[in-house]
C-alpha positions as CSV (number, residue, x, y, z in Angstrom):
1,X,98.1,88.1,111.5
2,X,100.9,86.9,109.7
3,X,100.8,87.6,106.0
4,X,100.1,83.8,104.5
5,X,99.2,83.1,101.0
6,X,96.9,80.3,102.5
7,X,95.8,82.9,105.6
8,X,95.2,85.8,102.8
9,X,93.3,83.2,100.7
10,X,91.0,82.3,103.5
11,X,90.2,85.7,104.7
12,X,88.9,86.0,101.2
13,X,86.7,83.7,101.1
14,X,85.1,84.9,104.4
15,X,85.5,88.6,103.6
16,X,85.7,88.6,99.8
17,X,83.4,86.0,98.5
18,X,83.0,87.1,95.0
19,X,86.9,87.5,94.3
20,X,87.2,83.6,95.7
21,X,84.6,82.3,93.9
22,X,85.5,84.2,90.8
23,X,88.9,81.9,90.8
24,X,91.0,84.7,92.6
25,X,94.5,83.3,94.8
26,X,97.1,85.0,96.2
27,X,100.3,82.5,95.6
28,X,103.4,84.4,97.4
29,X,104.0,87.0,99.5
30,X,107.3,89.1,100.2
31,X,107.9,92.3,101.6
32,X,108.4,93.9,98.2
33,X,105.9,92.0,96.4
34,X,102.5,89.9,95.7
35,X,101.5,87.3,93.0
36,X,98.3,86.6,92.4
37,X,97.1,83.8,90.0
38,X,92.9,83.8,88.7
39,X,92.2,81.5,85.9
40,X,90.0,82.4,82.8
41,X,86.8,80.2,83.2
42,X,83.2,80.4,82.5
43,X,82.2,82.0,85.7
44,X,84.9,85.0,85.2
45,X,84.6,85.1,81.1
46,X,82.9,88.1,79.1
47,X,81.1,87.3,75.6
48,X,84.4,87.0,73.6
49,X,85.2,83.9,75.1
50,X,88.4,85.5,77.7
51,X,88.2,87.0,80.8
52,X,86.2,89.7,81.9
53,X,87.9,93.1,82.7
54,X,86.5,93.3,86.2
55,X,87.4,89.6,87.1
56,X,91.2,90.8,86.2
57,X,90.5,94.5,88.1
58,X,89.7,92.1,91.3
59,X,92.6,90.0,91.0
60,X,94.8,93.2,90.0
61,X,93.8,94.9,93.3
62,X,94.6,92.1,95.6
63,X,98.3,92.1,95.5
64,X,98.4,95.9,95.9
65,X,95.8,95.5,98.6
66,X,97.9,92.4,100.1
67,X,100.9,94.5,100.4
68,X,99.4,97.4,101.6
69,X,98.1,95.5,104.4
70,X,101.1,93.7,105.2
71,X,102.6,96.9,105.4
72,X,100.5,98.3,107.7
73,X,100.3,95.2,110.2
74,X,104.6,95.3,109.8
75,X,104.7,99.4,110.7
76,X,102.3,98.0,114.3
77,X,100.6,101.6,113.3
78,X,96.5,102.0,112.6
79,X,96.8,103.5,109.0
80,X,93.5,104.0,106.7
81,X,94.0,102.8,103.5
82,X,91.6,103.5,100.0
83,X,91.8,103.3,96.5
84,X,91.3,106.4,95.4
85,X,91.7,106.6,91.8
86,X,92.0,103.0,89.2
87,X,93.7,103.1,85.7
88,X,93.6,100.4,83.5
89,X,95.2,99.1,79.9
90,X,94.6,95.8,78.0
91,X,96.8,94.9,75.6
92,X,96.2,91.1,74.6
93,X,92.7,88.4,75.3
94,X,93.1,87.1,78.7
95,X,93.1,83.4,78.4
96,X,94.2,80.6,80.4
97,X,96.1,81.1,83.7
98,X,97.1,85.0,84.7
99,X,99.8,86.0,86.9
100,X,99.0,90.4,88.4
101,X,102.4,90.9,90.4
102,X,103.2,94.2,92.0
103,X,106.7,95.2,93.1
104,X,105.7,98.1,95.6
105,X,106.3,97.2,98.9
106,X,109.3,99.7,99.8
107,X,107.3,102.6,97.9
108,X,104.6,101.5,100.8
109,X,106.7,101.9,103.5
110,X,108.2,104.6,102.5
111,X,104.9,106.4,102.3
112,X,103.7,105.0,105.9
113,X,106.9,106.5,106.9
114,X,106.3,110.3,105.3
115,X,102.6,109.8,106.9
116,X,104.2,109.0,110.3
117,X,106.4,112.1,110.3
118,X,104.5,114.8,108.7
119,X,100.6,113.3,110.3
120,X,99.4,113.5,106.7
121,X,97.9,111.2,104.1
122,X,99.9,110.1,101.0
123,X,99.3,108.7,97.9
124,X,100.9,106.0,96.3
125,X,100.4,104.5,92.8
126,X,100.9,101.0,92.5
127,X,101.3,98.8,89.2
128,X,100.1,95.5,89.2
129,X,101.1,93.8,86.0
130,X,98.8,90.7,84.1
131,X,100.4,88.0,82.6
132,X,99.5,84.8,80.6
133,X,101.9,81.7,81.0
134,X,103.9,82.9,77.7
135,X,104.8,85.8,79.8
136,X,103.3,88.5,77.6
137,X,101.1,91.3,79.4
138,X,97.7,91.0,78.6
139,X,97.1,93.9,80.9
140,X,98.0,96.9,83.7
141,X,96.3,98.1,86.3
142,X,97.4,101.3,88.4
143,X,95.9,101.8,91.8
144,X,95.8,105.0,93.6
145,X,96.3,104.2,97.0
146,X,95.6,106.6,100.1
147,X,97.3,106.1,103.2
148,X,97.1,107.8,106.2
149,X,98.5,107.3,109.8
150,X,96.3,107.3,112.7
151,X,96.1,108.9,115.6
């Protein structure tokens, strides 16, 4: 499949209901990284009138779990993948229109790589970064990734 925002948006709906309907879109795709955009609404909103921490943990996830993927289909190698471990900060309400970017998509490789030559899992934490439109952080997610080459 080739790694489409629109492609990667419909597979969610199919596959990933609850992250579509709660507002959830992947907007670009690169080999290094992934944008994802999810508006604060009432479906996604907790009782303090912004969003709710697990509407922004889904839309965190995606673009490490986008470029994970895209990695994978890129090395033409079956590789398990699993988030293993999920960290979390919030720093500001999250209001309006957030932006969760990650920027790990050679730390991927690299690890599908190490998994290749040594036939071992690896773990890889990626940082996907929450941002209103002022460009201020309203939160960070890290996602322990497991990856591991099959035979």
């Amino acid at each position: 499949m080739k790694f489409t925002p629109r492609k990667v948006n419909l597979f969610n709906l199919v596959k990933l209901p609850l992250a579509y309907l709660g507002g959830v879109r992947v907007r670009t795709i690169t080999d290094t990284e992934v944008v994802v955009s999810i508006k604060h609404r009432w479906m996604n909103q907790n009782p303090f009138k912004s969003m709710f921490w697990a509407a922004q943990g889904m839309a965190a996830e995606m673009p490490t779990g986008v470029l994970v993927m895209k990695a994978i289909d890129d090395s033409k190698r079956k590789v398990s993948m699993l988030v293993t471990k999920q960290e979390a900060e919030f720093f500001k309400k999250a209001t309006g229109k957030i932006l969760f970017s990650c920027k790990g998509g050679n730390e991927i490789r690299e690890a599908i790589q190490k998994s290749i030559a040594t036939g071992e899992g690896q773990v890889i934490v990626l940082t996907s970064e929450g941002k209103n439109k002022e460009g201020v952080i309203v939160s960070r997610f890290k996602f322990h990734w497991s990856l591991r080459v099959k035979k």
